[in-house]
KOLDREN-335242 format. One record per residue (C-alpha): residue number from 1; residue in one letter; x, y, z. Coordinates in steps of 0.5 Angstrom, whole numbers. Layout:
REM residues N
{kolgu NUM "a" {X Y Z}}
...
REM end
This chain:
REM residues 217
{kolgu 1 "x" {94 -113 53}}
{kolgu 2 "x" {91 -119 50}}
{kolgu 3 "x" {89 -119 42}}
{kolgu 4 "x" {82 -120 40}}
{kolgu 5 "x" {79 -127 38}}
{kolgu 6 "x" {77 -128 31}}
{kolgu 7 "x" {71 -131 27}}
{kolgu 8 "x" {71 -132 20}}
{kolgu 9 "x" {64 -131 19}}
{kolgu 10 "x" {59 -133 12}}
{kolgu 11 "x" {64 -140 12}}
{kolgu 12 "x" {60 -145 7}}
{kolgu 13 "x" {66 -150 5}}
{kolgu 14 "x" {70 -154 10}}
{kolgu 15 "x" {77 -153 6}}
{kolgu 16 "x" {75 -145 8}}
{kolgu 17 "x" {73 -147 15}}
{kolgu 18 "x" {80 -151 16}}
{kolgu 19 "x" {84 -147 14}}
{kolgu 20 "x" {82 -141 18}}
{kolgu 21 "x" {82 -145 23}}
{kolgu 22 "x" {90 -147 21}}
{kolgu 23 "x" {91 -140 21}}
{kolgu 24 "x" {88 -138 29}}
{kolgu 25 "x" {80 -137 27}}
{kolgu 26 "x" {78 -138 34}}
{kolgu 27 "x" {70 -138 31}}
{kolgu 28 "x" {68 -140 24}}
{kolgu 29 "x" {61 -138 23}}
{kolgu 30 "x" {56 -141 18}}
{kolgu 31 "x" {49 -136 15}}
{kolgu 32 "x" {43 -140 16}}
{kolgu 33 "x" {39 -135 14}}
{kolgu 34 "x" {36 -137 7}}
{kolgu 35 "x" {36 -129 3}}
{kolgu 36 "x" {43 -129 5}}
{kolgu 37 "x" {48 -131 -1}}
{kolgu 38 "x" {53 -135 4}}
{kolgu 39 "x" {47 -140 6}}
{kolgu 40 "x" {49 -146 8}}
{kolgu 41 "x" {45 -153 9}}
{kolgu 42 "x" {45 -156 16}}
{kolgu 43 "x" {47 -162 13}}
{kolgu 44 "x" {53 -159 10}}
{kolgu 45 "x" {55 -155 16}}
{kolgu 46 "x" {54 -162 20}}
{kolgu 47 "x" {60 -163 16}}
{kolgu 48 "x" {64 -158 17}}
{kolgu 49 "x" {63 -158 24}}
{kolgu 50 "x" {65 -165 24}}
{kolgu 51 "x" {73 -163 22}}
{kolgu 52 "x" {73 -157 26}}
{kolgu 53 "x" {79 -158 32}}
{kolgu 54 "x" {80 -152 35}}
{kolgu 55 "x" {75 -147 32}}
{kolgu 56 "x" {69 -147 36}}
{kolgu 57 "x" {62 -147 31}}
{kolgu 58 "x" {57 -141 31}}
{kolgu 59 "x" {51 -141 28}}
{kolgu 60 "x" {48 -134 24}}
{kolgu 61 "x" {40 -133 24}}
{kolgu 62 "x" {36 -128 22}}
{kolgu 63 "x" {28 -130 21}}
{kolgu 64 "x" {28 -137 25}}
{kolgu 65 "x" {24 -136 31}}
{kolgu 66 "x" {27 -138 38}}
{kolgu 67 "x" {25 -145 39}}
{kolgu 68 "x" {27 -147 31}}
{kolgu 69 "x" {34 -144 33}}
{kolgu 70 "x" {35 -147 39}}
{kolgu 71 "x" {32 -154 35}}
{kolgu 72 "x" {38 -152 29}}
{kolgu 73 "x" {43 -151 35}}
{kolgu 74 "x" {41 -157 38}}
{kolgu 75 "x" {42 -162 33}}
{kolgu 76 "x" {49 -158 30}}
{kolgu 77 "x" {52 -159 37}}
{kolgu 78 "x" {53 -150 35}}
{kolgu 79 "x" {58 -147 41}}
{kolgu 80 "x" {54 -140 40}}
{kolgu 81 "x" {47 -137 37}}
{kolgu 82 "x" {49 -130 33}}
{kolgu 83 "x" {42 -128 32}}
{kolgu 84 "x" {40 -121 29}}
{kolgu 85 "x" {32 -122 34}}
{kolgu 86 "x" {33 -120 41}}
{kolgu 87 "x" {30 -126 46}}
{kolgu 88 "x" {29 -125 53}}
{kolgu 89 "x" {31 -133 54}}
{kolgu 90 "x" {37 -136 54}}
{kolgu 91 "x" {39 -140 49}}
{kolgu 92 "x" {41 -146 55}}
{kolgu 93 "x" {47 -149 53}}
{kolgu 94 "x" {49 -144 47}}
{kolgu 95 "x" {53 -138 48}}
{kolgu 96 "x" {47 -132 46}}
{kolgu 97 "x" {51 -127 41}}
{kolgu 98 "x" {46 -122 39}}
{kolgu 99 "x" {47 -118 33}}
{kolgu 100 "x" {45 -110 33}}
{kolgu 101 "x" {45 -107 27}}
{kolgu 102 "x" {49 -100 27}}
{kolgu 103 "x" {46 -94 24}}
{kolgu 104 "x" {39 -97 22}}
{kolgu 105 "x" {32 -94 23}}
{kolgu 106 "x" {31 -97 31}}
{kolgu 107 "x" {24 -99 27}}
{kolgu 108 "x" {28 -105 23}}
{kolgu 109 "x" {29 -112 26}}
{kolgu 110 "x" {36 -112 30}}
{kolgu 111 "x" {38 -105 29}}
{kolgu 112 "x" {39 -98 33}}
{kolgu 113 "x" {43 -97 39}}
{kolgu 114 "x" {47 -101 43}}
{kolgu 115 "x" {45 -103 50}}
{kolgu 116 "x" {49 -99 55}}
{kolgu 117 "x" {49 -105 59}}
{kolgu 118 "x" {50 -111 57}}
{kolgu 119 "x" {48 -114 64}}
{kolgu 120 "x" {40 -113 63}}
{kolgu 121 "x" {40 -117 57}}
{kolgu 122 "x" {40 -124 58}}
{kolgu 123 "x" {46 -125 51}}
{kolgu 124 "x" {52 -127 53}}
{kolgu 125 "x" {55 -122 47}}
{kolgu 126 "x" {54 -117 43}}
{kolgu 127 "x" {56 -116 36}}
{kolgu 128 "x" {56 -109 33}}
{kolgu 129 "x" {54 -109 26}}
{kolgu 130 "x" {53 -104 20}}
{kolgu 131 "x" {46 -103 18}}
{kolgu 132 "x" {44 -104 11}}
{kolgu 133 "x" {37 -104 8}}
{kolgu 134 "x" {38 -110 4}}
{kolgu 135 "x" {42 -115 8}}
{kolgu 136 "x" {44 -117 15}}
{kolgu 137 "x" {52 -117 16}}
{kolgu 138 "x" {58 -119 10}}
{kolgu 139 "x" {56 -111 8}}
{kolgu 140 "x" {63 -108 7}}
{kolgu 141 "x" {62 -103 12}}
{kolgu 142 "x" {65 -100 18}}
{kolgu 143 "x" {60 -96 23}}
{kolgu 144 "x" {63 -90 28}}
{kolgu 145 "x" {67 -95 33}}
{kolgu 146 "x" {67 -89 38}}
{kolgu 147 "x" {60 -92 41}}
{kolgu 148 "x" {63 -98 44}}
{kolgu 149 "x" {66 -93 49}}
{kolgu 150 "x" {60 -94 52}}
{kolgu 151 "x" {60 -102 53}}
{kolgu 152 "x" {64 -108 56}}
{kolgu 153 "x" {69 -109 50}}
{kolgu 154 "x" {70 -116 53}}
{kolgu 155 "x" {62 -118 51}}
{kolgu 156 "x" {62 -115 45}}
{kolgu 157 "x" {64 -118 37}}
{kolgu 158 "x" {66 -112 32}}
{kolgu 159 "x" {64 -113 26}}
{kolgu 160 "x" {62 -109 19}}
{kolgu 161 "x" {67 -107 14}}
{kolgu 162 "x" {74 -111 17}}
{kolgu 163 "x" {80 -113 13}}
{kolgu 164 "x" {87 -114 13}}
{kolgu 165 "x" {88 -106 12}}
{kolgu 166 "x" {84 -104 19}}
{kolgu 167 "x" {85 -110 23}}
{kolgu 168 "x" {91 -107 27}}
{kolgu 169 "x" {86 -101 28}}
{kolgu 170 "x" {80 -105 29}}
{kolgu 171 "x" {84 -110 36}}
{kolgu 172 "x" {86 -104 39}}
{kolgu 173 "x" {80 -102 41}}
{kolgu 174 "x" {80 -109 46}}
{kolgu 175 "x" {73 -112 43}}
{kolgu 176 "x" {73 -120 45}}
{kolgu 177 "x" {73 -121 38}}
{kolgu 178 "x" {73 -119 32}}
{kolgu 179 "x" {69 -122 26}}
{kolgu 180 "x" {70 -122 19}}
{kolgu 181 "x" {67 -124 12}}
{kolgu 182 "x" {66 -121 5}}
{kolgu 183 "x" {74 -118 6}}
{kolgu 184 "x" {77 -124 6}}
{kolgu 185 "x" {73 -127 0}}
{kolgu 186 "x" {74 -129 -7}}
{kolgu 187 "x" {65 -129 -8}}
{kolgu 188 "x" {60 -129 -4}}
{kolgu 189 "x" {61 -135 2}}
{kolgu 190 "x" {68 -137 -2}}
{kolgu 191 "x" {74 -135 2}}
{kolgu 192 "x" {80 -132 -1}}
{kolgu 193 "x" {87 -136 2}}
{kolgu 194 "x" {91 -130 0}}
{kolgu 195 "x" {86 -125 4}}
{kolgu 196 "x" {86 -129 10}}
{kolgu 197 "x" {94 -131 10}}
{kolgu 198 "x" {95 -123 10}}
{kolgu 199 "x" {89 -122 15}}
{kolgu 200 "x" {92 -126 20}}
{kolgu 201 "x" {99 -124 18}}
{kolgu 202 "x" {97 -117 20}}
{kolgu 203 "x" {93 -118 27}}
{kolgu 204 "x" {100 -123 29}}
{kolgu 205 "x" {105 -116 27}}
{kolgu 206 "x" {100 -111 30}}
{kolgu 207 "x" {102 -108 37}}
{kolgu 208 "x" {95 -106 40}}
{kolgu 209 "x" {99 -102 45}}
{kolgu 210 "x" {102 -97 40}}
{kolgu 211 "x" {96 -93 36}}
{kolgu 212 "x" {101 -89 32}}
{kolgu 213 "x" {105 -96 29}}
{kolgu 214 "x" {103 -100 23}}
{kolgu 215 "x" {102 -108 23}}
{kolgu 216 "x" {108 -111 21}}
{kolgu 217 "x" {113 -105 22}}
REM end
């Protein structure tokens, strides 16, 4: 069984971005939506897209439109779009992760259920979040992983509360990727190399075969 991907979500500093990347990151994500506290300027992230090798950019949205995501895409040269709104549209050669919030009231903006088939969305990936109130992602909070059952796991990002302790638990589930970002910080958009070293450590020991043996056993 292969093991998932991973992202390292809220990255605003090329140091943080390499060294995921260094460690096997294979997304490094950066928050463009301006109430969020890992916010990052487009020239900033121009910039740490440049000394990016193997890790692939994706882009976090929240209040920007269509055509104003696509723009910000476009000129950042983005491989995917995370986008908590859902488009009918593509997002024409960009890969379309649509966020969903879990547990949410289904009036809030991205959240409710999960689609149970994501061959009726016109996203190429589903990323499941944990529902808050008050911020979208980097919540600290996990969400009953049971409702994946119901989904393609090979489409969808998990996301909400993962961290070095449930990575483990977390791969075995078989999503595409896994996505991180407050476990492995110091503050808000600044990453811990510790966390992150251990994170990685956790995933490379873990026997996503066996639920009943423990990552480094």
């Amino acid at each position: 069984m292969q093991k998932p991907k991973v992202k390292i979500c809220g990255i605003t500093t090329a140091r943080d971005a390499l060294l995921a990347e260094e460690l096997g990151a294979d997304y490094i994500g950066m928050i463009f939506a301006r109430m969020s506290l890992r916010c990052v300027a487009i020239e900033k992230a121009r910039a740490i897209i440049s000394q990016l090798k193997t890790a692939k950019p994706v882009g976090v949205f929240v209040e920007q439109d269509y055509y104003k995501t696509l723009e910000i895409a476009q000129n950042l040269g983005l491989w995917g779009v995370q986008h908590y709104s859902y488009f009918p549209q593509k997002f024409d050669g960009f890969n379309y992760i649509y966020a969903v919030r879990m547990g949410g009231p289904p009036a809030s903006a991205g959240a409710g259920s999960a689609p149970k088939d994501l061959s009726s969305l016109t996203a190429d990936y589903l990323l499941l979040d944990s529902y808050d109130e008050n911020q979208h992602g980097g919540t600290g909070k996990t969400f009953d992983w049971s409702q994946l059952a119901k989904l393609d796991t090979r489409r969808t990002f998990l996301a909400g509360g993962l961290g070095p302790l449930n990575i483990c638990a977390a791969a075995r589930i078989s999503p595409y990727a896994l996505d991180l970002s407050s476990s492995v910080e110091i503050s808000p958009g600044i990453k811990d190399p510790n966390k992150l070293q251990q994170l990685f450590e956790n995933l490379r020991d873990c026997d996503v075969t066996n639920p009943e043996k423990p990552a480094g056993s």
